[in-house]
N, C-alpha and C positions, 0 to 999 in steps of 0.2 A: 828430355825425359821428364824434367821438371811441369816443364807446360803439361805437357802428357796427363801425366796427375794430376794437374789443377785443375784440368778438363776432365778428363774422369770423375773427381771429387763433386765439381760444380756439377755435371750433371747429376749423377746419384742426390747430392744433395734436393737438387731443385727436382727429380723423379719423385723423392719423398715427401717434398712439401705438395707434390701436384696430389699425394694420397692421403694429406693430410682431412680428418673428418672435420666440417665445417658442423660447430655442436649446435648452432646455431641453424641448421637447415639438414638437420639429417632424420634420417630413421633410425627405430630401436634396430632393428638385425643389423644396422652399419656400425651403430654404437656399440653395440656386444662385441665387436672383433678385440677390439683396445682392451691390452693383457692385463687386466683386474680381474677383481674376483667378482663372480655372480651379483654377490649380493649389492656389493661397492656398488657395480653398473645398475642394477636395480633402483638403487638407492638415489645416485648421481641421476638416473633420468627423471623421474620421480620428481627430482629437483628444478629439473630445465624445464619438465611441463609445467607444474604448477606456477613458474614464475611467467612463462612467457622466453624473455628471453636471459641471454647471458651478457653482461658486460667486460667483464674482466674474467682471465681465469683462475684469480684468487674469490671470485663472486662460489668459486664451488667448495671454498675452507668452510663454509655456511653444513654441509653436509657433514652430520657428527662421524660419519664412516670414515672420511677422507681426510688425509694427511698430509704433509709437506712433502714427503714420499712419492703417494701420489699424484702431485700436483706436478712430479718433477717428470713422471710416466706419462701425466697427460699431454704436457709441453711437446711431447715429442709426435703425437697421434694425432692432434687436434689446431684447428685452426678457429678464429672466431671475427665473425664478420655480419651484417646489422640481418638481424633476420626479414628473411624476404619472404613477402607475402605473397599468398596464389591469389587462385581467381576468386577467394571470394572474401581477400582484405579489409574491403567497405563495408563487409558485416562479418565482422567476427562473431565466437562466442557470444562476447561480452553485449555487440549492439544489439546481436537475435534477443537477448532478453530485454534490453531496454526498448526496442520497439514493439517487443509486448506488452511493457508494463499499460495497465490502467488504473483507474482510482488514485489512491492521494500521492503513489508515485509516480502517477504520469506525467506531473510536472518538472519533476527533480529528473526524472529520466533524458524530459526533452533537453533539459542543458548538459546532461553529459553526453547524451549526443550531437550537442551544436561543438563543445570541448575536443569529442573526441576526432572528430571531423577536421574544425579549425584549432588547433591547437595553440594555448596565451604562453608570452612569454613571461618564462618563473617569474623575472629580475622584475616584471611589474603588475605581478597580482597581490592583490590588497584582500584583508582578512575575512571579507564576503567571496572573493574569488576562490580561496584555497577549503573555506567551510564547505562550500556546497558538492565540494568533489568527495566519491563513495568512498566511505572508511577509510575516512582521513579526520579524526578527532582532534579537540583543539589543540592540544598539545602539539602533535604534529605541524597545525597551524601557524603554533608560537617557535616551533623550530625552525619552520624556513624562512618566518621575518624577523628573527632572529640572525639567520646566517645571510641574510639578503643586507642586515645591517653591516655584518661585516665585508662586503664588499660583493662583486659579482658572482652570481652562479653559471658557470662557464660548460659544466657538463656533470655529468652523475657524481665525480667525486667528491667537488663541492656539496651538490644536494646529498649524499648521504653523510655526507659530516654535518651537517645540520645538527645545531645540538637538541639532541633529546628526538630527533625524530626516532617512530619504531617503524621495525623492517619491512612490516606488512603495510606501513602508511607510506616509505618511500617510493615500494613497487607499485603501489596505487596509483601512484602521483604521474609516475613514468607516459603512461598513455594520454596525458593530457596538457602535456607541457612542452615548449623549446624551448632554447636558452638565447635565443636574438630573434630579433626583428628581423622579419624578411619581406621586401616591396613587393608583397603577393597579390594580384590584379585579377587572383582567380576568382572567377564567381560559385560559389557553395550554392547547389540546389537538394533539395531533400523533396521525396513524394513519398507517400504513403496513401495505399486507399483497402480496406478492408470491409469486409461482408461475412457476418458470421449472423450462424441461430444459436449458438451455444450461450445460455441466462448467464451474465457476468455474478458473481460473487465475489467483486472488488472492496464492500463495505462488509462482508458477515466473516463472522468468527470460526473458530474448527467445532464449535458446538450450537450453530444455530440452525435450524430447518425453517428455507424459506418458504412462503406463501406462494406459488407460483401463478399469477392470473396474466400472464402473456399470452399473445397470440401470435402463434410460430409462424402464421404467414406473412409477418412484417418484420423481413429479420435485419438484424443492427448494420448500421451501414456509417463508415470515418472515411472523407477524405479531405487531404491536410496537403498542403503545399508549400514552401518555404523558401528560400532566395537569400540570399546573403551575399555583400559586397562590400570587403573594408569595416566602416563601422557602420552599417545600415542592414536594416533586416527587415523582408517584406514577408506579412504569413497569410494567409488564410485555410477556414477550417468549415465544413460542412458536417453534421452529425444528426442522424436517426437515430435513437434509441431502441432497441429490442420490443416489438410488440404493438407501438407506437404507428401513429397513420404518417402517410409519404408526407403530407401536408402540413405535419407538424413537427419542426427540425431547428436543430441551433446551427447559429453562423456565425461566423469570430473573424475576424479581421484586422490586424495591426500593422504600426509602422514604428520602428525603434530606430534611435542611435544612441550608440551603446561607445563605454570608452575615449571619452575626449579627456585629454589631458590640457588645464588652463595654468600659471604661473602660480596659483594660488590653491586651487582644488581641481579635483578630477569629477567631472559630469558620468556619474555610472549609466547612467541610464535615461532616457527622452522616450517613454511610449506614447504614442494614439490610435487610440483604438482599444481591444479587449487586451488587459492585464489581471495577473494576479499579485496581491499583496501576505506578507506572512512576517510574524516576528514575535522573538523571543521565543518559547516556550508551546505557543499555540493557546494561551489564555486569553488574552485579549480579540487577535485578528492573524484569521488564515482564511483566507477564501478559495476552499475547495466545496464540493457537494459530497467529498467520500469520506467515511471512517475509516478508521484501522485502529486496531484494538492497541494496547499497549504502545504506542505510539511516544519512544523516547527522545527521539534524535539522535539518537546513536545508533553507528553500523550499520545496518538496512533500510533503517525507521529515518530516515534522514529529511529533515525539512528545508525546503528552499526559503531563505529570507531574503526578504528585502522587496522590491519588487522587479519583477519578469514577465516579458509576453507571455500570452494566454493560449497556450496549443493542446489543452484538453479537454477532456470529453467533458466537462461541468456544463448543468443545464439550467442551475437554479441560482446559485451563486457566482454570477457572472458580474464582473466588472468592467467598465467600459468608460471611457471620457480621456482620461490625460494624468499621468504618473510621470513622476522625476526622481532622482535618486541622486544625490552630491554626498565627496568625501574628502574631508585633507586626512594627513597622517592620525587625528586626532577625535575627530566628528564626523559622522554620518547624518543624512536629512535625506530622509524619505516621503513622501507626498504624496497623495493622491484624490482626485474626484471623480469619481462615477457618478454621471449624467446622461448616458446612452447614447453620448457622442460617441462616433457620429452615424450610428447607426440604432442608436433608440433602443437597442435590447439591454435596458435594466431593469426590466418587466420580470415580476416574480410570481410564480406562482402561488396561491394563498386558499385558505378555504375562508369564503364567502357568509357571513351574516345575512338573514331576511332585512335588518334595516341598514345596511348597507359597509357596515365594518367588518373587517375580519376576527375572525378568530386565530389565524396563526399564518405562516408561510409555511409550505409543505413544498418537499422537494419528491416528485412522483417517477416513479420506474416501474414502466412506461407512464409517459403523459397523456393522460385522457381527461380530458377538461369537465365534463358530467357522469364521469364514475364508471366503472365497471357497469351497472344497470342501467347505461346511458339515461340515465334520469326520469326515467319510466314510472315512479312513484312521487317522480316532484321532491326529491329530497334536499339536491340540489340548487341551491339559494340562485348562481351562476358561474357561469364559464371559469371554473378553477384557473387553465391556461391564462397566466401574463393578464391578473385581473388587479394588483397592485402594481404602482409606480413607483420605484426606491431609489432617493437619491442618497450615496452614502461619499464620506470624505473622512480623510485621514491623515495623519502623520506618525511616524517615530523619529525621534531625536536622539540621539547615541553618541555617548562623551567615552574616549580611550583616552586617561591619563599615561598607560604604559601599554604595551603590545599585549601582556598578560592579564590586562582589565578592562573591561568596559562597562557600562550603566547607562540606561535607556529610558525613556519616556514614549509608552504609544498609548492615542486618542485618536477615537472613532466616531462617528453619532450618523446616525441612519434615520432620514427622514420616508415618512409615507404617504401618499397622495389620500387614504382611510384611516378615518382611527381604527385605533387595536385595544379590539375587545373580544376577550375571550369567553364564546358563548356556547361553553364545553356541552351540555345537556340538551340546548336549545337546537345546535349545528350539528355537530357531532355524535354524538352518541344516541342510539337509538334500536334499532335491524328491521329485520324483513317484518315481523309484527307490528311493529310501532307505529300505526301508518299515519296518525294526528300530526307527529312531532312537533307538539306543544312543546314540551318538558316532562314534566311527571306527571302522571293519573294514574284513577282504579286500575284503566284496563292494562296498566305497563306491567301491573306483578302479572295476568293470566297469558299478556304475548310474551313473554319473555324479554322485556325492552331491558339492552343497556342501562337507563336514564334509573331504574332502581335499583341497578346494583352498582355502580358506578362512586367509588369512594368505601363502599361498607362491603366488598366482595375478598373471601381471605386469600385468595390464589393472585388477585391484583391488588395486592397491600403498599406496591406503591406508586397507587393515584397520587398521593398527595404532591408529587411532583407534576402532574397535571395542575392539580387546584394552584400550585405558583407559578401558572405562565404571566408571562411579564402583560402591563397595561397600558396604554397611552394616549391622552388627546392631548394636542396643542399645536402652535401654529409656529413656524420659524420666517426669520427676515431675511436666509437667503433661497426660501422655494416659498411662492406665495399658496402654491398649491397644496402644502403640507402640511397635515392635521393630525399628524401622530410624531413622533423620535425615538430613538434607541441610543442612548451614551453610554460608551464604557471607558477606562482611561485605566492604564497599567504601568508598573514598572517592571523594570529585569535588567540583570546582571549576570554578567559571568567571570569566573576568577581562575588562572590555570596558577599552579603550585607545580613543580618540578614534574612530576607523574601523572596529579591529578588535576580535575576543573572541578569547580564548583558552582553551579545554574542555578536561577531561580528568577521564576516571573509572580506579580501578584497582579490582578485586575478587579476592577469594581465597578456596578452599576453606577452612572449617576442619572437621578432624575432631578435635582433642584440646583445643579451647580456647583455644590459645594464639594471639596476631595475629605477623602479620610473621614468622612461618618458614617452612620452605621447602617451604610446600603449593602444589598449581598455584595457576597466577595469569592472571590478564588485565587487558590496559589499551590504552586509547583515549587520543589526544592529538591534538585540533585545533584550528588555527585561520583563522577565516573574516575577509575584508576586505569592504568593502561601499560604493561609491561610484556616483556616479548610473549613469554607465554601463559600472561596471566592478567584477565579484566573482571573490574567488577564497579558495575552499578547498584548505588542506593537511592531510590527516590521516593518522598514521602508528596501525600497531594491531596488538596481539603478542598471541595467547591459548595458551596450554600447552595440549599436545594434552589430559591429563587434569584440564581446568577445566571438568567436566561440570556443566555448571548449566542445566538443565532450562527458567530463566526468562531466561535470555541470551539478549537480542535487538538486539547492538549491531550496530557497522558490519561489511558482510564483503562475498564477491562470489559466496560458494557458500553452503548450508546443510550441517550434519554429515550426513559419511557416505556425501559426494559420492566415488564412484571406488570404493565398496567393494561388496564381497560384495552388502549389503543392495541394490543397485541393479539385481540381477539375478534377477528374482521366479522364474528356473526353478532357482535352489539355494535355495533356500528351503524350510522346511518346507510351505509354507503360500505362497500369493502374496500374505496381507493384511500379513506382513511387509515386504512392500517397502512401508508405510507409514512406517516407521522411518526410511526416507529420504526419501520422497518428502512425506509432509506434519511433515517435523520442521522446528522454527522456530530451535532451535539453529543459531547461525553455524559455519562449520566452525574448524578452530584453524589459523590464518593469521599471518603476520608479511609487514607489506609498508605500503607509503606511496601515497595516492591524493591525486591534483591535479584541482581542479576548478575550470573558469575560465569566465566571460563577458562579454562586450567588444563595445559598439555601434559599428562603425564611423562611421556615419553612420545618422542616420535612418530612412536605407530598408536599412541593412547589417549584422546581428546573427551574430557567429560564437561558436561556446562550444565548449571539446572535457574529455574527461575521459579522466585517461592513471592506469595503474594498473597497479604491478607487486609481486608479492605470492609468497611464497613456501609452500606447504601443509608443516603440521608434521610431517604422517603420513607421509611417504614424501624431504620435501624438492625437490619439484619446482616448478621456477620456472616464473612465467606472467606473462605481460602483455595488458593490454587498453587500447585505444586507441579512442575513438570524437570524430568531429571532425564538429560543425555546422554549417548554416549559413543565413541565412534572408534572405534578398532580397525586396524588393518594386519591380520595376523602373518597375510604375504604382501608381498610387493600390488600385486594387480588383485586382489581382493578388498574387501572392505566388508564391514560389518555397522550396522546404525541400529541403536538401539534409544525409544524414548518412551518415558512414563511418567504419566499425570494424574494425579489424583485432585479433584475440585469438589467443593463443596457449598452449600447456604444451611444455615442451619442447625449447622451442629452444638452451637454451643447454647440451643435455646429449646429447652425442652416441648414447649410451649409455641414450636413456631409451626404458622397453619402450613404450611407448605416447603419443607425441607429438600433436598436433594444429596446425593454423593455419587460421587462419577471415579469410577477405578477406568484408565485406558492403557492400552502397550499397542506399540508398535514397532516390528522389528524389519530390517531390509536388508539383503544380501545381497554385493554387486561385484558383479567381476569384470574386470576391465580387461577387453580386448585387444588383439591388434588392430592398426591402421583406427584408433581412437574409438572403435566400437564397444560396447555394452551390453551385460544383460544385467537384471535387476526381479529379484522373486521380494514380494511383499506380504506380510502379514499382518494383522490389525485386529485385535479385540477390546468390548469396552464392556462397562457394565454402568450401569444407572441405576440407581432405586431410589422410590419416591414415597413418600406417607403413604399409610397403608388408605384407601377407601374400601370399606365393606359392603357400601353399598353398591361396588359395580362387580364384588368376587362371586355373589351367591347365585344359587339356582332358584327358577321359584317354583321348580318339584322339589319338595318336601323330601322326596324319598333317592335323590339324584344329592351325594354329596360333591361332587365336582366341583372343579372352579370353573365356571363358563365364560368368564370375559375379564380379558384385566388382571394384572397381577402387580405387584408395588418395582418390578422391574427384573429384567431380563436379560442375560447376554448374548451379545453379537458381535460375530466375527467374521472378518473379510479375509480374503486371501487375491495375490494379484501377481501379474507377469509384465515385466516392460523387457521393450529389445533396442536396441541404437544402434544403426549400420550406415557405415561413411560406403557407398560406392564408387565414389573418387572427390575429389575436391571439391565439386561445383555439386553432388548428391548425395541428401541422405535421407534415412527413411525414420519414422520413430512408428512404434507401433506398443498397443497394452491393452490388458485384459485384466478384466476383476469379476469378482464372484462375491457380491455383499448382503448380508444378514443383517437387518437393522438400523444402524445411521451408522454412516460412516464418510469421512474427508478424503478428497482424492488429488494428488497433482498429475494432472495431464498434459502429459508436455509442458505449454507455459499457463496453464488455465486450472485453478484452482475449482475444484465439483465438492458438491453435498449429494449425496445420496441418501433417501431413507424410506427404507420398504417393511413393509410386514412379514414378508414370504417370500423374500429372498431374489436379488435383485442380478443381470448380466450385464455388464457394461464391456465397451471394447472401442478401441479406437486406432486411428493410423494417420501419420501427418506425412508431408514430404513435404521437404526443402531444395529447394531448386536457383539454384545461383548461374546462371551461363554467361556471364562474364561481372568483374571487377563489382561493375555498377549499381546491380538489379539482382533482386530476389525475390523469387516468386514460392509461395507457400500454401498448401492446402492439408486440410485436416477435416476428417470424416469423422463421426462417433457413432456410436448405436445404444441404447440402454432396453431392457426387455425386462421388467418383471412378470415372477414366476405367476399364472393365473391364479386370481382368488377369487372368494365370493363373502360378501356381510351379509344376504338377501335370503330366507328362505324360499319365499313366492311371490310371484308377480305376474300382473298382467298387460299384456302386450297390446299395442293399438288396434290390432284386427279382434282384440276379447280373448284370444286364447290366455291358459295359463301357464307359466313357465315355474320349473322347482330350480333351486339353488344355481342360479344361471351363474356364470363364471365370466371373470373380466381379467384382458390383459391390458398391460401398458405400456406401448412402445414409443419410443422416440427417436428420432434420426436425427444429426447436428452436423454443422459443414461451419468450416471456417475458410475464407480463401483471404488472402494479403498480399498486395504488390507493392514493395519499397524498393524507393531508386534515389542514390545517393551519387552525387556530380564533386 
């Protein structure tokens, strides 16, 4: 009788563990069954999405609803076991954005996705291996070399006892990490190959209106390859640019080995071929071609140091030759020369002098070597494209007395096969009137020429950050070819304190050799706090207008050359000049202090605001910008985002020619579906106003008091619909709609848009994602954009003679993006 029941018991028992929910691989309607209350279950999945997965089932005490109680109810329903992926593992979430990324994340992107792929093990990554993974702040850093001091990390419970890591840094950390060594013989392949006409906006800001002189029938074309084996890594990269001719393309090629461990130091890195280099703060040296505005290193804004193979889309700032990187527990030595080994492209593009010097290096989008006018007026001196030769070379030297300090030295000097001279009037500026392009004359005031207004104009008040581009002739003893240089040499440090770090780089021209006199200069100085539910950055930052450094990519709120001359393609020689502003990565030269704060109030209550006031060196005119968050979830699958910004120049000078103030809001309502679907309703309004001009309000009927053209500003307001539908594992669809009034920023899917219309603008779009097995994802995205028909024209006549009255124009556009990534 006895057996009896112990066979009865063990079955029931083992019936129930067979019904036990796997929390780790279920659905919501399987989870609702488990006898909690609504909200608890709400609550608790809530919790399982946002992290990914579950380790323990104390990992759910983390939920302020949940109790020991609960914990004892869950024991009983649930089982937990390593979550399994479906068919489209090799691209989660998390890689669909990283193989979007471009511009200055594309390169931080590609190592988290070499990371997420091959994952290092904790017990032996060193303080560059742990920085460069997404929000994971230094502190966190000093937590796990820290508990790495105290003995092995064997599995999560270790790494969360790390002391001082925070929550959000250890779940971070999870997707990129093992904890041993394993004799893995696999070979990692990565492909990626994309074709889009959609104008990238990887370097502009949520308030700037590009120029657009593309031409949609050469659209942007990336394909990248990559191979990995043990410690060796083979890449190569082919790239078109949007606009650009077939015949005119970047190619990148390298060979690394990465991670040797010697008795004495570990060899981080061995490239040949194209790399990039980056450190400290972005003062000194980063070799990218893209901006990004506020750019901290913190959180999003994350930079890669040190150096790393070169697998992105940069076409102007390319490095090439031979990079090394060494470290023991104490010193880091980093190195590098680009010589255009061994493929010759360290060819820069530049604009051309009549006697044979440049005036500047220009980084163009798209590259067209004799201008938009294809040089139809002879303006062009010669062939922009790859018409300098630059050999540039480097180091940083980084001393860690303790895990929670280090202090740094980097020196760079860039040599040029042309002197550089800057022949602003002569080369540059001028327009379609100016046809002599001497410099100045009579006829320059009746054509309209740049060349006399250029420096004395009050809307471009600051040239004077033109008149201090950098100069150079002279010869060096390791390129005999070389009759120009560029030196800069910097220090930087960082300090982590329990909670917080404290950053800061300084840099300086040198042209005669000497350190620490009174060449320009630049410096950065921050410092960040970090606690579960609450950060906040302080950064103050001072550049000399004439701290021309070509590879300066530190923090700012404008790029060089904002407000000048070069922003105005009709004084211009040429319109591919306004390249010089519009794709320069240079920060402009600013002195000012930015706050950056965020604060959970409650669970469902997340507010953040960034306030920044900054003063431009060129002209001396003060600005501030304020933008304030906010994010609600009033239910469980709702949410509520709410943000507003007020910026301005100006205001605090009665007297300034050209002021501005900018009020914006934008609010977004999303509701979260079953089966991970979405909908999403947007709204956006802004307002602008600018000094009054009277001479563009009046009528010039006498007896008509109207205002006919022109008002000091105006508001505009958008409204928009997005939808997100998973149709199973392997598809889904994204699709949205907008309806815009004026200028207005847009995220689409993964592509940031400008829009800005007179008369009211329709934009609409649809992507699909398509995974059909583990490996491979195929993606295509459509757009449309239609503004509403206007007309500026009262009469005209047409090439057969007749006359036409107020004829009407529309303007449409059609955009296609298609991507094929396959991951082994």
């Amino acid at each position: 009788m006895i057996n009896n029941k112990l066979i009865v018991a063990i079955f029931i028992s083992c019936f129930f563990c067979a019904e036990k929910i796997d929390i780790n691989n279920t659905s919501y309607n399987e989870f609702s069954s488990i006898p909690l209350s609504k909200n608890k279950i709400d609550d608790l999945w809530s919790y399982v999405i946002s992290i990914g997965e579950i380790n323990t089932i104390y990992d759910l005490l983390n939920v302020s609803s949940v109790d020991t109680k609960d914990i004892k109810i869950l024991k009983k329903y649930i089982v937990i076991n390593k979550k399994e992926y479906n068919a489209s593992s090799n691209f989660s979430y998390k890689t669909d954005q990283w193989l979007a990324s471009e511009g200055s994340s594309e390169g931080i992107a590609e190592l988290w996705l070499d990371r997420y792929y091959d994952p290092q093990n904790i017990n032996k990554m060193n303080f560059d291996d742990l920085s460069s993974l997404p929000n994971f702040s230094p502190m966190d850093v000093v937590a796990v070399l820290k508990q790495q001091q105290r003995g092995e990390i064997s599995g999560t419970f270790q790494l969360k006892n790390s002391p001082g890591i925070s929550y959000y840094g250890y779940k971070n950390l999870l997707d990129f990490i093992k904890y041993s060594d394993i004799d893995d013989n696999k070979v990692n392949v990565r492909y990626t190959s994309m074709v889009r006409t959609i104008p990238s906006s990887s370097s502009l800001d949520e308030d700037e209106i590009p120029v657009d002189f593309s031409e949609s029938s050469n659209p942007e074309t990336l394909a990248k390859l990559l191979i990995g084996y043990k410690n060796y890594n083979f890449g190569v990269l082919r790239y078109n640019q949007f606009g650009q001719s077939s015949n005119i393309y970047t190619d990148k090629a390298f060979l690394s080995l990465e991670k040797l461990n010697f008795s004495s130091f570990r060899l981080d890195k061995l490239i040949i071929g194209n790399f990039t280099a980056a450190y400290g703060q972005g003062v000194v040296f980063e070799s990218t071609d893209f901006y990004q505005p506020r750019r901290s290193g913190y959180n999003f804004s994350k930079r890669q140091t040190g150096i790393s193979t070169d697998f992105t889309r940069s076409t102007q700032f390319v490095l090439s030759g031979l990079a090394a990187q060494f470290s023991t527990n104490k010193v880091r030595l980093s190195m590098f020369l680009s010589n255009g080994f061994p493929k010759n492209n360290n060819m820069r593009d530049a604009v051309i002098n009549a006697d044979g010097s440049f005036s500047s290096l220009i980084s163009m989008n798209p590259r067209i070597g004799f201008g938009y006018s294809n040089n139809e007026l002879n303006k062009i001196n010669e062939n922009l494209i790859n018409s300098v030769e630059e050999w540039t070379y480097g180091l940083n030297l980084r001393f860690s007395p303790n895990i929670t300090s280090n202090f740094g030295i980097t020196y760079y000097e860039s040599l040029y096969d042309r002197v550089l001279n800057p022949q602003v009037i002569e080369t540059i500026i001028g327009g379609d009137g100016d046809l002599d392009g001497l410099g100045i004359d009579a006829s320059d005031y009746d054509d309209y020429s740049g060349d006399v207004y250029y420096l004395n104009y009050m809307s471009n008040s600051a040239d004077p950050e033109i008149n201090a581009m950098y100069s150079s002739s002279g010869k060096s003893s390791l390129w005999s070819d070389a009759k120009s240089f560029r030196r800069v040499i910097g220090y930087n440090f960082s300090k982590v304190i329990k909670n917080m770090v404290i950053q800061g780089e300084y840099g300086q021209m040198d042209s005669d050799g000497k350190l620490l006199d009174n060449e320009p200069k630049a410096y950065v100085l921050n410092s960040y706090m970090q606690f579960n539910t609450f950060n906040l950055l302080v950064l103050f930052r001072d550049y000399d207008i004439d701290f021309d450094n070509p590879y300066q990519r530190s923090f700012s709120e404008y790029k060089r050359y904002k407000s000048t001359i070069f922003e105005d393609p009709y004084w211009l020689e040429d319109p591919i000049y306004y390249n010089l502003y519009s794709s320069n990565a240079q920060p402009q030269a600013e002195r000012g202090i930015y706050i950056q704060s965020r604060y959970q109030f409650h669970e469902d209550l997340v507010g953040g605001i960034q306030w920044d006031s900054w003063v431009r060196k060129a002209d001396e005119a003060q600005y501030f910008r304020i933008v304030g968050k906010l994010e609600w979830r009033p239910l469980f699958n709702y949410r509520l985002y709410f943000r507003y910004k007020w910026q301005s120049r100006g205001s605090f000078d009665i007297a300034h020619p050209s002021p501005y103030y900018t009020k914006e809001a934008r609010i977004r309502f999303k509701l979260r579906l079953s089966n991970y679907n979405n909908m999403e309703i947007l709204y956006s309004w802004n307002y602008t106003t600018f000094s009054p001009r009277p001479r563009l309000t009046g009528s010039p009927d006498l007896f008509d008091q109207e205002m006919h053209i022109g008002d000091i500003g105006s508001p505009d307001g958008s409204i928009g619909f997005s939808f997100e539908h998973n149709f199973d594992e392997s598809m889904k669809l994204k699709t949205g709609f907008v309806y815009a009034e004026g200028f207005m920023w847009y995220i689409e899917d993964n592509d940031f848009r400008l829009f800005d219309t007179n008369n009211g603008l329709v934009h609409s779009w649809v992507s699909f994602n398509f995974k059909p097995n583990p490996l491979l994802a195929l993606k295509l995205k459509v757009s449309h954009s239609s503004d509403h028909y206007s007309t500026t024209i009262v009469s005209g006549q047409l090439d057969n003679g007749s006359w036409i009255e107020n004829p009407h124009v529309i303007n449409e556009n059609f955009n296609y993006r298609i991507q094929i990534d396959y991951a082994l």
